[in-house]
PAVOSE-818147 format. One record per residue: x, y, z of N, C-alpha, C in turn. Coordinates in pm, 1 decimal, padded with zeros to 6 digits, always signed. Example, Ala and Ser with C-alpha at 12.3 -4.5 7.8 and 13.67 -1.06 7.14 Angstrom:
REM residues 2
R_+01319.0_-00569.0_+00780.0_+01230.0_-00450.0_+00780.0_+01320.0_-00330.0_+00780.0 .
R_+01285.0_-00225.0_+00708.0_+01367.0_-00106.0_+00714.0_+01290.0_+00003.0_+00787.0 .
***
This chain:
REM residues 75
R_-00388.3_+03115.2_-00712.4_-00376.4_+02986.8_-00644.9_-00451.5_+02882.4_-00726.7 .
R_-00407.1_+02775.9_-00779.6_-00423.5_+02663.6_-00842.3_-00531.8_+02542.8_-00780.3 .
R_-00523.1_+02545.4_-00630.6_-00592.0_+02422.0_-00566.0_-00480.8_+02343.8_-00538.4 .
R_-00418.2_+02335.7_-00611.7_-00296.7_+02225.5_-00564.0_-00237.9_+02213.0_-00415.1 .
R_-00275.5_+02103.6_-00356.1_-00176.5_+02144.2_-00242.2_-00058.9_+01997.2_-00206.6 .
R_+00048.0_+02077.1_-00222.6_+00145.7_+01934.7_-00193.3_+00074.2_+01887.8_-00080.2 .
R_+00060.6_+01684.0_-00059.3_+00065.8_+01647.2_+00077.9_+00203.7_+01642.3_+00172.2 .
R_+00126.3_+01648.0_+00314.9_+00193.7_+01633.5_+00413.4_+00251.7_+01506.9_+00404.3 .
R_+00344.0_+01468.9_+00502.1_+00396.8_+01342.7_+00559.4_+00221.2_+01278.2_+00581.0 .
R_+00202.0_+01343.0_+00680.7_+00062.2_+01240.2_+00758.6_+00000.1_+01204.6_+00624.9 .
R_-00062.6_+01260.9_+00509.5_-00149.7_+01279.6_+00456.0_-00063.6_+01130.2_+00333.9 .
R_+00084.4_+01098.5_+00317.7_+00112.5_+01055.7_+00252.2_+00117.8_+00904.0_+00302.9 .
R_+00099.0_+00877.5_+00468.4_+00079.9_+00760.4_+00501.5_-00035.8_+00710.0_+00473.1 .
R_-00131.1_+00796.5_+00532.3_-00288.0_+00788.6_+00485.4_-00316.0_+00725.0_+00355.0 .
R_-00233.6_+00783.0_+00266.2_-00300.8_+00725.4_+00096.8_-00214.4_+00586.5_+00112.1 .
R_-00116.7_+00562.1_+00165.4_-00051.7_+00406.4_+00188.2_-00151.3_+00345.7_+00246.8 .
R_-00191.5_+00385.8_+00349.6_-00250.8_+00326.6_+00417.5_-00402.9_+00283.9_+00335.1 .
R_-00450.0_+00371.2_+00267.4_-00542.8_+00361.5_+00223.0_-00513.4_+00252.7_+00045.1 .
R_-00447.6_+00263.6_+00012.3_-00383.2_+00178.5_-00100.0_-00394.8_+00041.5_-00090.0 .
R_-00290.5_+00047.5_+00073.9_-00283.8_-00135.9_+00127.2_-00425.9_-00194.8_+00153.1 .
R_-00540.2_-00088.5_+00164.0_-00685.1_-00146.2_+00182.6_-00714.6_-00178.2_+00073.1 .
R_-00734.8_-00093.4_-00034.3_-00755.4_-00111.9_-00182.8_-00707.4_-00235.7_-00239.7 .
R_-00564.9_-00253.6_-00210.0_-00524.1_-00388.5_-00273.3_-00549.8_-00495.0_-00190.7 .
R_-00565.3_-00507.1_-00070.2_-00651.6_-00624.7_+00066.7_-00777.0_-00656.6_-00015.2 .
R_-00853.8_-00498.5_-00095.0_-00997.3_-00596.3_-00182.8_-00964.9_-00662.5_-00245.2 .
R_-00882.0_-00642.8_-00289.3_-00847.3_-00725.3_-00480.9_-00842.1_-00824.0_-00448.8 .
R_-00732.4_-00808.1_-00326.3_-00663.9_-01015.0_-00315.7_-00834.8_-01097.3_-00302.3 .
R_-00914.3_-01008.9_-00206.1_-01036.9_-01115.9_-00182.4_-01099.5_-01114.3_-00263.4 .
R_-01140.0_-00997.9_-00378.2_-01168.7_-01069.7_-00485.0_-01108.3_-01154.9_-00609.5 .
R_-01029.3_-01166.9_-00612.7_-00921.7_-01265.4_-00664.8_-00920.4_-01422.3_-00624.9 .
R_-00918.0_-01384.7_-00492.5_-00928.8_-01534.4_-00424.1_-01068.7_-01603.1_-00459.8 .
R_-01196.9_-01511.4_-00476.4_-01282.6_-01549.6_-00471.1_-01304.1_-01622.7_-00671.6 .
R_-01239.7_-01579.5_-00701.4_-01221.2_-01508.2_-00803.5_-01184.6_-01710.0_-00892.1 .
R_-01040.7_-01704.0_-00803.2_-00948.1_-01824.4_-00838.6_-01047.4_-01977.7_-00748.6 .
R_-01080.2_-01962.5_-00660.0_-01175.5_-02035.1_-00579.9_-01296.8_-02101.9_-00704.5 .
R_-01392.2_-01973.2_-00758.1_-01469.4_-02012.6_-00861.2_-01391.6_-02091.8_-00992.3 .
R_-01271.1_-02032.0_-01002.4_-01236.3_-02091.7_-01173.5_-01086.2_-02084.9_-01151.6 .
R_-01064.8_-02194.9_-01082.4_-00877.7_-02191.3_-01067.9_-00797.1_-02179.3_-01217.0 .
R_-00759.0_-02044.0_-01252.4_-00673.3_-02071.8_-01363.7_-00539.5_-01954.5_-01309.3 .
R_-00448.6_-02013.6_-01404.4_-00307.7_-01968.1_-01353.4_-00307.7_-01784.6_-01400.9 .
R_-00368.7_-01757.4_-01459.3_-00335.3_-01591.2_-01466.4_-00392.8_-01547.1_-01356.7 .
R_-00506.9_-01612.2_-01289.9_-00554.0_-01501.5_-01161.5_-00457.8_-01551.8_-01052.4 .
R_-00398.9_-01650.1_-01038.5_-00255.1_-01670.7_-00967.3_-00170.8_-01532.5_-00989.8 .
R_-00108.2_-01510.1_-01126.3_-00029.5_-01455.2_-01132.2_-00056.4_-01310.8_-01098.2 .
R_-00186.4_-01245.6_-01064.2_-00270.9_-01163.7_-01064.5_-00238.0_-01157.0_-00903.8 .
R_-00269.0_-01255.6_-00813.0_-00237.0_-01266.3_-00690.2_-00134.8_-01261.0_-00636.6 .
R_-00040.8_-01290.0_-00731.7_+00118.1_-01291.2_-00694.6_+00182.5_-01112.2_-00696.7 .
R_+00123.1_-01107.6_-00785.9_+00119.6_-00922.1_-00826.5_+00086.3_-00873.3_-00738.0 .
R_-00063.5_-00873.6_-00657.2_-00064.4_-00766.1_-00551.0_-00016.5_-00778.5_-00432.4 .
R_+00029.2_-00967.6_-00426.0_+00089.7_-00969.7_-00314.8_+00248.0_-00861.4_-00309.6 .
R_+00309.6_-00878.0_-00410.5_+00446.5_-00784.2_-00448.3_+00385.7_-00646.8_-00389.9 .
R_+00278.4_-00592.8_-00455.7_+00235.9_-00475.3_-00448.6_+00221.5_-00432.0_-00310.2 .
R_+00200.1_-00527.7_-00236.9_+00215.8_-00499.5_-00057.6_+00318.5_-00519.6_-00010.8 .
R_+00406.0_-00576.5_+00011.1_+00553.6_-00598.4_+00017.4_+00617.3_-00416.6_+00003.4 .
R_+00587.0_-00403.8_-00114.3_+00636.7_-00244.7_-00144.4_+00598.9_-00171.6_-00055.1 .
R_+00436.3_-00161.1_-00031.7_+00372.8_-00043.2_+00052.0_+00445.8_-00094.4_+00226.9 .
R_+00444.3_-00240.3_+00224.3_+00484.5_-00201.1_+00387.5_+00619.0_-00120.3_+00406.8 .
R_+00754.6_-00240.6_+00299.3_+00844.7_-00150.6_+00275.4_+00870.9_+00040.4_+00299.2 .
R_+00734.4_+00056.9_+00229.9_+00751.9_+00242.7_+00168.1_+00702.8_+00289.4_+00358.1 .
R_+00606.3_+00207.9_+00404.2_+00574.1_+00276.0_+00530.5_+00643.2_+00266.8_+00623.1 .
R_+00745.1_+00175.5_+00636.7_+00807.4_+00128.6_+00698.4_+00928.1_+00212.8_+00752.4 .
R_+00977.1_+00239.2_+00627.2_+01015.1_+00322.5_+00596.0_+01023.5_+00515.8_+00619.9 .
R_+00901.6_+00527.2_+00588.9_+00829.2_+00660.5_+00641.3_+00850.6_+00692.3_+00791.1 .
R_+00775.5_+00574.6_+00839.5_+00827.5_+00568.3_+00948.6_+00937.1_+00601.7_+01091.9 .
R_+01001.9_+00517.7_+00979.7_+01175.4_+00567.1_+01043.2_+01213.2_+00677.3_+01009.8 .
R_+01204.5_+00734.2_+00892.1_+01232.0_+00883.0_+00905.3_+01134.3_+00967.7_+00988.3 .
R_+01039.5_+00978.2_+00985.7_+00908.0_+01045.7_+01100.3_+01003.7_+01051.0_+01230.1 .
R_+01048.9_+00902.6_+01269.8_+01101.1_+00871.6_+01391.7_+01266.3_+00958.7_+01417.8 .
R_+01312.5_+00979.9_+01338.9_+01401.5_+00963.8_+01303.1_+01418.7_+01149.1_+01328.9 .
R_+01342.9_+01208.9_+01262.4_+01308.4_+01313.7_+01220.5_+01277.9_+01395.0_+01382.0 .
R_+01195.1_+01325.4_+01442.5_+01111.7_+01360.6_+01602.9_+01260.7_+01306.3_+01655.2 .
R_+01324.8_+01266.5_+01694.7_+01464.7_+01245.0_+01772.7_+01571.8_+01377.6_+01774.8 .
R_+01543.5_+01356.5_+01621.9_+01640.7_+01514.1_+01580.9_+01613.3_+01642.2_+01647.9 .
R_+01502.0_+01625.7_+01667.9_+01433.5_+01788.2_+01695.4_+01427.4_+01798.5_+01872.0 .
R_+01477.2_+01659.6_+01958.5_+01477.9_+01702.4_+02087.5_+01603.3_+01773.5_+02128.6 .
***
């Protein structure tokens, strides 16, 4: 046995979930970031992780509905 263990469903929202926190820091340090020294790359920097959340709600959103989707099937 390797250690490896595929994640679960639950375990794969969790790291979303935990991701969308990770990138929630950035934006505030970014903001804080662009606040001190407004220049256009930490814009574009902001524009980036905003995309980068867009995706994760997308991906959970997603998850979601199959979870849901999945628990319907099985009554």
């Amino acid at each position: 046995m390797n250690g490896f263990t595929a994640s679960s469903r639950e375990n794969d929202h969790v790291q979303t979930v935990r991701t969308i926190a990770r990138i929630a820091q950035m934006l505030v340090e970014l903001r804080d970031e662009y606040v001190e020294r407004p220049r256009e790359d930490t814009l574009l920097q902001i524009e980036q992780r905003l995309d980068d959340m867009i995706r994760l709600r997308d991906d959970l959103a997603r998850r979601n509905k199959d979870a849901s989707d999945e628990d319907s099937g099985s009554l």
